[in-house]
N, C-alpha and C positions, 0 to 999 in steps of 0.2 A: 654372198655378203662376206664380207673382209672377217676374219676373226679379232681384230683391233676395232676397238672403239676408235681409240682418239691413237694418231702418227702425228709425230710432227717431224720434219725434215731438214732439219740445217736451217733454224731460226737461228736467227742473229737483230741485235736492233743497238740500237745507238740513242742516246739525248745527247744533244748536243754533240762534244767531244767525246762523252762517257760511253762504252762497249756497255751495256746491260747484262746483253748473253753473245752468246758464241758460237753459231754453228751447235745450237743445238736438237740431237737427235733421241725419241723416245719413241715409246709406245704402251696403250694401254690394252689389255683385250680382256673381250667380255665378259665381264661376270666377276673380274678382278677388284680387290682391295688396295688397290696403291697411293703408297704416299714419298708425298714432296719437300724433304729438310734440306736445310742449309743454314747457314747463317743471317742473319738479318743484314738486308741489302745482297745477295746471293744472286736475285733477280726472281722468287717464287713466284711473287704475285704478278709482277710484268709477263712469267711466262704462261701464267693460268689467264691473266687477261688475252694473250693474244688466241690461247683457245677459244675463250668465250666471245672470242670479238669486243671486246673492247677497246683493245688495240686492235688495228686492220691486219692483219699477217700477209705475207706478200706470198702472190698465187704458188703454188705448190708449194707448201711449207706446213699446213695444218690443214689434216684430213680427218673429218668425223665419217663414221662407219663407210671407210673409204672412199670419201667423195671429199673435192678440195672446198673449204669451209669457206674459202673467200668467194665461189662459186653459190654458195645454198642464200637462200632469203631466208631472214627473221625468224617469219613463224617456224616453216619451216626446221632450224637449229631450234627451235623452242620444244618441239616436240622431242627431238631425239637427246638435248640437254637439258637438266635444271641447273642452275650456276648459285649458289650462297658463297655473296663478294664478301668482303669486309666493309666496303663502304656500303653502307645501304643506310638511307635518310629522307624517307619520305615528304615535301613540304606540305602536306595536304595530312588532316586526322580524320583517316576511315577506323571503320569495326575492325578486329583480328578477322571476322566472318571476311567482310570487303575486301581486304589485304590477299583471303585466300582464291578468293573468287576469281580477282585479277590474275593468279598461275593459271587458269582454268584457257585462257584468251588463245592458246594454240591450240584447243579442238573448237572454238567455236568460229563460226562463220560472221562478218562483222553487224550481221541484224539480229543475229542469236542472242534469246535474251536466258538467264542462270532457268538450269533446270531441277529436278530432284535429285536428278544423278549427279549434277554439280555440286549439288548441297552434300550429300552422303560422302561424296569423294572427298571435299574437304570435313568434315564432320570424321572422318575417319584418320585425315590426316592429322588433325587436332588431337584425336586420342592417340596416337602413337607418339606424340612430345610431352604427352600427360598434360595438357594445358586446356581442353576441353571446356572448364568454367570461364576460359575466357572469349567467349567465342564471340558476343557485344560486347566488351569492352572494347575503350577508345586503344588502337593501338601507341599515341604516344603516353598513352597512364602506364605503360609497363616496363619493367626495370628491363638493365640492359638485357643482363641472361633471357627475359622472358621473351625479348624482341628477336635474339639470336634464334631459339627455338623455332616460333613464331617461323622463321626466312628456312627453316629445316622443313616446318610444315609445309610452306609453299611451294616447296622442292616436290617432297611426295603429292600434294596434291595435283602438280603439274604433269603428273604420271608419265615421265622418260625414262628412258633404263639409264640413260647416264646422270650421276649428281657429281656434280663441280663444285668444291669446295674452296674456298682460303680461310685457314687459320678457323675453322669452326668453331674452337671449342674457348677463342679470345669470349669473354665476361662471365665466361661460367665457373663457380666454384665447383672443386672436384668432383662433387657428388652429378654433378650434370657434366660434364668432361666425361666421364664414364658412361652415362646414361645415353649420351647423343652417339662417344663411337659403339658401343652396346648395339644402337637403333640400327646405325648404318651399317653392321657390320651382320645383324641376322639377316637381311634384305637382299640372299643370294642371289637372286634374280634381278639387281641391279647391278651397275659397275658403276663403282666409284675411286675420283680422283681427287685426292686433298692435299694441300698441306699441311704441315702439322709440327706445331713448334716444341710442344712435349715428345722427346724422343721415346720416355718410355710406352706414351700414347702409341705412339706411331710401332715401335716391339710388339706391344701383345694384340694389335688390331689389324695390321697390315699385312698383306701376302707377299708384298713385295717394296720395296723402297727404292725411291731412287736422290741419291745424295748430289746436290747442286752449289758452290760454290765459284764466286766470279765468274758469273754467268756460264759455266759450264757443268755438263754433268761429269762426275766422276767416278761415283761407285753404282751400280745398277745390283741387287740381289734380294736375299730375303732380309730380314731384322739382321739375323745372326749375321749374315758377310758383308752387312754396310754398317752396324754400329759394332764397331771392333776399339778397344781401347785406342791403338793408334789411330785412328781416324780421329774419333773426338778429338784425341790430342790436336792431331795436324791440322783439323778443320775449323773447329772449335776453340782449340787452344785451353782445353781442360783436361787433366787426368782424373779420367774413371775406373772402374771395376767394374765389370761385366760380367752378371753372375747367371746363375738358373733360379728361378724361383721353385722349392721346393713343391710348393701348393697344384704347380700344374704344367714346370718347367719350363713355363717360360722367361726368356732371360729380363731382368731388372738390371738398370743403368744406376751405380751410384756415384754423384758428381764429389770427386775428391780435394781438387782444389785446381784454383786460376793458375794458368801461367802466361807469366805477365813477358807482355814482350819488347 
């Protein structure tokens, strides 16, 4: 088996007249913590959709655990991804329980009815988002953070090594923006791919980054060699300060002012 989870290879895609992305080439490999910045409109989320299949990626261009992804079925990719989109809008009000149950559907066979071990799996992934008390409750009574969480549980209870993130940590105040990459980030034994619009998020959680602008990638490294003052500047169009934090060395991003252009 391939040491990369997730290859992509010279994706490129188009709406209409607009280029999205560009001959874009990555890789993620096992066991890693990498994340996805750029600017808003860069093309993060179109590129983490054609991972997840959302969008269809054209044959050899996106391979999970070295097999081409336009190739595999459903369940299938369900097993070996969990994906937390940003859109996610159930029309229908199940339990937080029911919601979990539904990640369960790539080990079971389609007359398989929930077992103990179904229960415990999610019962388990509920306490690792601290959200446990809500486990009947209806899930549209719960604030947005709590729905966010909630789509992290369904993730672990769907039990893949790979989680596929966008923007995770949109409606959470600080204290749970820490808490979630906290979760994700002691789960050695998974590999995860996020993006992540807090850079300092992305500094002290990530192993590796990789920096995307007009649709293409440009900087590949760790925190330290992809958020470099000039970068923000060029990419961002903000001057920063790039420090160490004294507490545990790792480096803190401070945003010093717009430059307008």
């Amino acid at each position: 088996m391939s040491d990369n989870v997730i290859e992509v290879d010279g994706l490129s895609f188009r709406i209409n007249n607009a280029q999205i992305l560009s001959q874009v080439s990555l890789s993620v490999e096992r066991h890693e913590f990498v994340g996805l910045i750029g600017p808003n409109g860069s093309g993060k989320s179109t590129l983490l959709k054609h991972i997840y299949r959302h969008y269809q990626p054209g044959k050899a261009t996106v391979y999970l655990n070295g097999e081409d992804i336009a190739r595999k079925k459903p369940k299938e990719i369900a097993r070996e991804m969990a994906v937390v989109a940003q859109e996610n809008n159930p029309d229908f009000d199940f339990t937080v329980f029911e919601m979990l149950m539904m990640a369960r559907y790539a080990h079971k066979k389609i007359f398989d009815r929930d077992s103990r071990d179904d229960e415990e799996v999610c019962d388990r992934a509920l306490a690792i988002v601290g959200l446990s008390d809500t486990k009947r409750r209806s899930f549209l009574s719960l604030s947005g953070g709590e729905k966010q969480r909630i789509y992290l549980a369904m993730a672990f209870a769907q039990e893949s090594e790979l989680i596929l993130l966008d923007e995770p940590t949109n409606h959470l105040d600080i204290g749970y923006q820490l808490s979630m990459m906290e979760v994700l980030r002691s789960f050695r034994e998974k590999t995860v791919f996020t993006s992540v619009h807090d850079m300092n998020l992305a500094a002290w959680y990530c192993d590796r980054l990789l920096l995307l602008n007009h649709g293409k990638i440009i900087r590949v490294g760790t925190p330290e060699e992809v958020l470099t003052p000039e970068l923000i500047r060029n990419v961002f169009h903000v001057n920063a300060a790039v420090n160490r934090r004294p507490e545990d060395g790792r480096i803190q991003i401070s945003y010093l002012s717009y430059i307008r252009s």
